[in-house]
Every structure is written in structure tokens, then in C-alpha cells.
C-alpha positions as CSV (number, residue, x, y, z in Angstrom):
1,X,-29.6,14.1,-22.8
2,X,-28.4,10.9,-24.3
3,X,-29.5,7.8,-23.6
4,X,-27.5,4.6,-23.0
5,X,-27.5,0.8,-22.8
6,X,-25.7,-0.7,-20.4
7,X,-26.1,-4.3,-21.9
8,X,-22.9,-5.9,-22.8
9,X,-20.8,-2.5,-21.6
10,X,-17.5,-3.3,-19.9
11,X,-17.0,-1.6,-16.3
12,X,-14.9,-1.3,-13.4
13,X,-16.7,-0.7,-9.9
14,X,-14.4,-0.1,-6.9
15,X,-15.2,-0.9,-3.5
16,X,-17.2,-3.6,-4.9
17,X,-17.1,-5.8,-1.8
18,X,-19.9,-3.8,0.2
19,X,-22.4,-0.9,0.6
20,X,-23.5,0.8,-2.6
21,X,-20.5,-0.9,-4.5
22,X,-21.6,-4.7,-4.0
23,X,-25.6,-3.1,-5.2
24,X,-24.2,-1.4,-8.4
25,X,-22.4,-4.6,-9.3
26,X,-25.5,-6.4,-9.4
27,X,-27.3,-3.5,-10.8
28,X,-25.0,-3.6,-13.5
29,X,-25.1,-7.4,-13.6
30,X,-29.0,-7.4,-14.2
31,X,-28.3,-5.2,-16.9
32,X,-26.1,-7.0,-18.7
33,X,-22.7,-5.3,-18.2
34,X,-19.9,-6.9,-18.2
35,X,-17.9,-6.0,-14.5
36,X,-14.3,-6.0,-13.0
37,X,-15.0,-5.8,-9.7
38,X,-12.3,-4.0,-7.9
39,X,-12.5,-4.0,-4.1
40,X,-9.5,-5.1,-1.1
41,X,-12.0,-7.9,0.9
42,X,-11.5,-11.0,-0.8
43,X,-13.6,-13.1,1.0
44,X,-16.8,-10.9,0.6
45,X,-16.0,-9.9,-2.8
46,X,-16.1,-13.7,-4.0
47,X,-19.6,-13.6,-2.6
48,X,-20.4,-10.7,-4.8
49,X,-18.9,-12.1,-7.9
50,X,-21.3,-15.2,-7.3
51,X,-24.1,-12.9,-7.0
52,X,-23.2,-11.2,-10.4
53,X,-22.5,-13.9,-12.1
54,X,-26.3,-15.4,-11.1
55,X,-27.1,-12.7,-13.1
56,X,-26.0,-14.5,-16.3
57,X,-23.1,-11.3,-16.8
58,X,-19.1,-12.2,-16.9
59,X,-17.8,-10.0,-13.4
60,X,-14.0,-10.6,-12.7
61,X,-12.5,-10.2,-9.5
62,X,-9.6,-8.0,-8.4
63,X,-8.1,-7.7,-4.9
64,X,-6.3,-4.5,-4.2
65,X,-6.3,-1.0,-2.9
66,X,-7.3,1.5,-4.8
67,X,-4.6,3.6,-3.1
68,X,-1.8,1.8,-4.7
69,X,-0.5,2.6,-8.0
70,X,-0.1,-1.5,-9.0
71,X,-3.4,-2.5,-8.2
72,X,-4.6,0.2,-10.1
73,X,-2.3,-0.2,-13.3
74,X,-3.7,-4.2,-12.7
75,X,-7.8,-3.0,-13.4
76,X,-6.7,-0.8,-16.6
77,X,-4.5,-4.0,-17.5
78,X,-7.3,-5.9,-16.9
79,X,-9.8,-4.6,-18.8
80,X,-7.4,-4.1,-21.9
81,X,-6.9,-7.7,-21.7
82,X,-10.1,-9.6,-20.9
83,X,-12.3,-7.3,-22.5
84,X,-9.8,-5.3,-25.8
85,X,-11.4,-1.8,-23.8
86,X,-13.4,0.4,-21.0
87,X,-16.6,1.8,-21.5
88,X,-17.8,2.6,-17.7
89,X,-15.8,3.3,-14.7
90,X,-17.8,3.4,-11.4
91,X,-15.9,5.2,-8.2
92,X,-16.8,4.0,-5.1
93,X,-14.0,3.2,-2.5
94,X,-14.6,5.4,-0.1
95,X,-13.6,5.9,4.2
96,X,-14.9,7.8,6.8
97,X,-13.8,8.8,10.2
98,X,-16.0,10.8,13.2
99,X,-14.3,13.2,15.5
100,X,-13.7,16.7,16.2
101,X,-11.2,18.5,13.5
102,X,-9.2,20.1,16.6
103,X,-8.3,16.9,17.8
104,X,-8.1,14.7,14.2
105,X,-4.5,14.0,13.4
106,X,-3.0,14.8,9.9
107,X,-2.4,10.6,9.2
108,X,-6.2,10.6,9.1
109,X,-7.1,13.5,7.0
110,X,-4.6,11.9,4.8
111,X,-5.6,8.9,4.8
112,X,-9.2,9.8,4.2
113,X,-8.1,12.3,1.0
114,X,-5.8,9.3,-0.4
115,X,-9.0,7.3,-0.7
116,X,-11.7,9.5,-1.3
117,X,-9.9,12.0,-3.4
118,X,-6.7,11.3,-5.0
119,X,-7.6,7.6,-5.8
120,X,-10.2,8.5,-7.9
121,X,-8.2,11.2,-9.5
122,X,-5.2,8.7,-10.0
123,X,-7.5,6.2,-11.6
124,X,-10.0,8.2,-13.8
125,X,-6.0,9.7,-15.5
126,X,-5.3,6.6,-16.2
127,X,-8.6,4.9,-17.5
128,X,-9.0,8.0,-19.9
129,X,-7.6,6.7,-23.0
130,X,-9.6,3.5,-22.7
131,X,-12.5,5.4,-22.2
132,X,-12.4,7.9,-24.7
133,X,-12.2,4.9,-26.9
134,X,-15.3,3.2,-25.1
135,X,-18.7,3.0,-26.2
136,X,-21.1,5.5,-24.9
137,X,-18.5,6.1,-22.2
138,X,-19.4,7.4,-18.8
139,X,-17.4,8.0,-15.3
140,X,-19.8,7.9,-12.1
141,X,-18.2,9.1,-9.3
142,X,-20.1,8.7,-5.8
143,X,-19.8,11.5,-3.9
144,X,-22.1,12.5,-1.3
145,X,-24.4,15.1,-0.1
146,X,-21.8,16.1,2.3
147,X,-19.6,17.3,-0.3
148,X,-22.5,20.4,-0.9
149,X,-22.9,20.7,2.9
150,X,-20.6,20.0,6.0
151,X,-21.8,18.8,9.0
152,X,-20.1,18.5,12.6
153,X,-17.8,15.8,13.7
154,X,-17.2,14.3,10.0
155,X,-14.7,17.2,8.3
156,X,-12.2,14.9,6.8
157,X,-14.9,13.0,5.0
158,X,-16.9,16.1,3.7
159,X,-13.5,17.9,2.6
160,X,-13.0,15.4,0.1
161,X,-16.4,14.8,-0.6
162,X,-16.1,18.5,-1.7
163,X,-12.9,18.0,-3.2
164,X,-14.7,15.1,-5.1
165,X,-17.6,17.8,-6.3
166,X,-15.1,20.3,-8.0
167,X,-12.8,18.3,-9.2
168,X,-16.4,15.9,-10.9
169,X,-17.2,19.7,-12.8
170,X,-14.1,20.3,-14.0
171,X,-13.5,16.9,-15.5
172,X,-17.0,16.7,-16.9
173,X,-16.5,20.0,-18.3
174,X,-12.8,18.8,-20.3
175,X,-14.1,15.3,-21.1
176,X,-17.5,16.3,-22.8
177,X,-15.5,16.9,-26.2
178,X,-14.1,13.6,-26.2
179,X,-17.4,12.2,-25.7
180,X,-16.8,11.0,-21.7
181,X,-19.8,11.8,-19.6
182,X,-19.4,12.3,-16.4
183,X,-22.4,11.5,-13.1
184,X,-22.0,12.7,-10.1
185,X,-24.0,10.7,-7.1
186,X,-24.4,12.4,-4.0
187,X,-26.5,9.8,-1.6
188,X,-27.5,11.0,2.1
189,X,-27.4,8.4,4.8
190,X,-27.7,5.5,3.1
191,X,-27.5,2.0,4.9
192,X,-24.3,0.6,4.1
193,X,-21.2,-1.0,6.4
194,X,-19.4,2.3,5.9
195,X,-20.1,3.1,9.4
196,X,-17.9,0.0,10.7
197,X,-15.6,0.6,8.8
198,X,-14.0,4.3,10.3
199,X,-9.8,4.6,9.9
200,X,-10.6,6.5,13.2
201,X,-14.0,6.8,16.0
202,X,-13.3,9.9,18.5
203,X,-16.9,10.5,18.7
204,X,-20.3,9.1,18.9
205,X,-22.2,10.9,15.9
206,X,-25.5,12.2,17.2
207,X,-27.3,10.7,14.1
208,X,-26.4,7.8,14.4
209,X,-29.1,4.8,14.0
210,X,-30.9,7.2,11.5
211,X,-32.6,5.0,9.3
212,X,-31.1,5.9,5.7
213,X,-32.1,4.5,2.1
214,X,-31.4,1.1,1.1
215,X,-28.2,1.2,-1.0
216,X,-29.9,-1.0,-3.5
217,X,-32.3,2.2,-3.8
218,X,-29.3,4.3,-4.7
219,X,-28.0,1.6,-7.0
220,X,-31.1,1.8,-8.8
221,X,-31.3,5.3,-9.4
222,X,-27.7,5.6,-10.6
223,X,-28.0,2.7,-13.1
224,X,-31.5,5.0,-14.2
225,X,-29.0,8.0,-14.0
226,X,-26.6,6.1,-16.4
227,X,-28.9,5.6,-18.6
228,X,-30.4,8.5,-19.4
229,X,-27.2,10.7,-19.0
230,X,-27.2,12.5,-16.5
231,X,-24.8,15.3,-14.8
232,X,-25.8,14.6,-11.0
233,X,-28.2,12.8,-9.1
234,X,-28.9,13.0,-5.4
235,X,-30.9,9.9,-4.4
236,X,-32.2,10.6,-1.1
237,X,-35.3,13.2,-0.1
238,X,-34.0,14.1,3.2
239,X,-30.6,14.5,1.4
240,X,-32.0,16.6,-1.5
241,X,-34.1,19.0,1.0
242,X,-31.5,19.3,3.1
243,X,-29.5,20.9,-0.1
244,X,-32.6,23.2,-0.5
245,X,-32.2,24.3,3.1
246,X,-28.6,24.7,2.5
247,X,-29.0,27.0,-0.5
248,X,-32.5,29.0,0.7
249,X,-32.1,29.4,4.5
250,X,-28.0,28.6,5.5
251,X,-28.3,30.6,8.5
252,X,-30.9,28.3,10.2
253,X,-28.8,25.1,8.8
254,X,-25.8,26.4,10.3
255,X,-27.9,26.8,13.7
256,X,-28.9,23.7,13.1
257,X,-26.0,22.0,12.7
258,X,-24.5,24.0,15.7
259,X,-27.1,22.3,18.1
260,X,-25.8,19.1,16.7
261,X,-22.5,19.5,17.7
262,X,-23.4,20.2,21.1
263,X,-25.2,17.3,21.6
264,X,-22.0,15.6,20.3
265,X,-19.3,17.2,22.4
């Protein structure tokens, strides 16, 4: 397991604006990494940029959607320019939607997948050959324990969360002899505006109010993560035993999660 510092690395974080995105930039700012901040709110990712920059660590702003091929040709441009290379690219744009899957139409699911799923793949293609020319180079993709479980009402979301997961091992796997590591995050509910920010809300979700994790907790433990090299972390107990449950007793989860959808429908 190698170990890495972060302090004068050059990153891009997506969906930097918000949620766990805005707490890894200024993770990464107190650690001294240099950060393109990549995210489509303008107004609250100047406020972020001032944050990072309090840090005493260059951050750089970019507006755009990481759906669209330009914006995302702009952070590899970007980078190349300001900084001569990529060492660390952080994925974290991410969308959600609640709702039964009978009753979800096919704009959302795609939708959902073009964010979660193909942006990521679209992006980590092209940051490659930066990368594999990067200094202790890593790709953290933020995935979610929902992309080892599924729950009710949420399908979309934990499809390409489980896309994400599949796709994170194979790349992981083809990158490791061209020295890329690859880190997997998989939070559980996690307090972050993701919530009001659904493409589409068909249904109340029967946890909602839980009290997650603060997403400065989960920023924490990925920068740790980062550092020491790791393959995948999943930063949240209730999230990690529910994975247990998954794995040692799937019948009672899946009776479980049953009696959740009821109290949904």
C-alpha cells in the first residue's frame, strides 16, 4: 500500500459547488493541493473557491456540466495549461431521483446514468494520458453504498451507482500497470443538498430526515484514503453494516427493505 502526499498535487474535483464535493475541495486545500474546481453553480462555487483559497492553495474555477463534451475538454485544457499536468481527479457530480421504477420515465433514468455513469467514464478516458504522466496519480470515484445494495424507490440512482462499482474494478484493474490508482468511496446517508436537488420527486422516501454523517467526515476519510492508497473505503457505520447484512443475511435485508417500500407506496 503506497503512501502519498497530496501537498502541491494538481486535482480536478467535480461537483465542487456542494455536498461532499465543496468538503473535498477544502480537504484538499488544507493539504496543499492545488484544485480546479469543476462544478455548474457559479454563484456557490465562487464561495468555495474563497474558502480554498483561505487555505493558502491555488483552486481555479470552472463552470460547466460534466455532461457536456466542451466543458469537459475545458478541465483537461485547463489543467495542461495552468498547471503543465494532472495528478488527481476526484468524481463527484452526481443526481438522484425518488419514485417507483414502474412509473419513472426513460428521460430520467437517462438523465441520471449521463451524470452518474457515463460522465465519469467520458472524463476519466480523457484525463488518462495526463494522469499516467502525473505524480503518484490517483482517480477517486464517489460512488455509494447503494451501488452494493438497492433499496426501494431510488433504482435509477443505485443502477448507476452499480454501474459506477464495476466499471471502478475494471479500470483499477487496467490502470494499475501504468501506475494510476484507483479509490472507490461508497458513503451511506451522508448530509449533503443532494436531496434538493432530485431531476424528479414521485415519492416521499420513508428515510427521510435520517440523520447521516457530516460530509466533511467523508471528506476526511477519503483525503486519509488518498493517502495511504487505498482500493475502497466506505465511510459510514450504518453504511458498512448494512453491507455485512447484505452479504451474511440477504434474505432478512430483502424483507427488510420490502417493509420499506410499503410504508412508501
Amino acid at each position: 500500500m503506497s503512501r502519498r502526499k497530496l501537498h502541491g498535487l494538481r486535482a480536478i474535483v467535480t461537483g465542487a459547488s456542494g455536498g461532499i464535493g465543496q468538503a473535498l475541495a477544502v480537504e484538499l486545500a488544507r493539504q496543499g493541493t492545488r484544485c480546479l474546481l469543476f462544478a455548474r453553480r457559479a454563484d456557490e462555487l465562487a464561495q468555495v473557491i474563497e474558502q480554498t483559497r483561505a487555505a493558502g492553495t491555488e483552486a481555479i474555477p470552472l463552470v460547466g456540466d460534466v455532461v457536456d463534451r466542451a466543458s469537459r475538454a475545458a478541465a483537461i485544457d485547463k489543467a495542461r495549461q495552468e498547471w503543465g499536468g494532472l495528478d488527481l481527479l476526484v468524481n463527484n457530480a452526481g443526481i438522484s431521483a425518488s419514485g417507483d421504477i414502474e412509473g419513472e420515465s426513460p428521460e430520467v433514468l437517462r438523465q441520471i446514468f449521463e451524470v452518474n455513469f457515463f460522465a465519469v467514464a467520458q472524463l476519466t478516458r480523457e484525463a488518462i494520458p495526463l494522469l499516467a504522466e502525473g505524480k503518484t496519480p490517483m482517480i477517486v470515484n464517489i460512488g455509494s453504498i447503494l451501488g452494493h445494495r438497492g433499496i426501494p424507490f431510488t433504482g435509477a440512482y443505485c443502477a448507476s451507482k452499480f454501474a459506477l462499482t464495476g466499471w471502478t474494478q475494471s479500470l483499477r484493474a487496467e490502470l494499475a500497470p501504468r501506475g494510476v490508482e484507483v479509490l472507490l468511496v461508497s458513503p451511506g446517508t451522508t448530509n449533503t443538498p443532494l436531496a434538493d436537488h432530485l431531476v424528479d420527486q414521485r415519492v416521499q422516501l420513508p428515510w427521510a430526515g435520517m440523520k447521516g454523517v457530516p460530509a466533511e467526515g467523508v471528506a476526511r476519510a477519503t483525503v486519509a484514503a488518498m493517502k495511504q492508497g487505498k482500493h475502497e473505503i466506505v465511510p459510514n457505520w450504518r453504511g458498512w453494516w448494512m453491507l455485512v447484512a447484505h452479504r451474511l443475511l440477504p434474505s432478512f435485508v430483502d424483507r427488510a427493505m420490502a417493509n420499506l417500500a410499503k410504508k412508501g407506496a
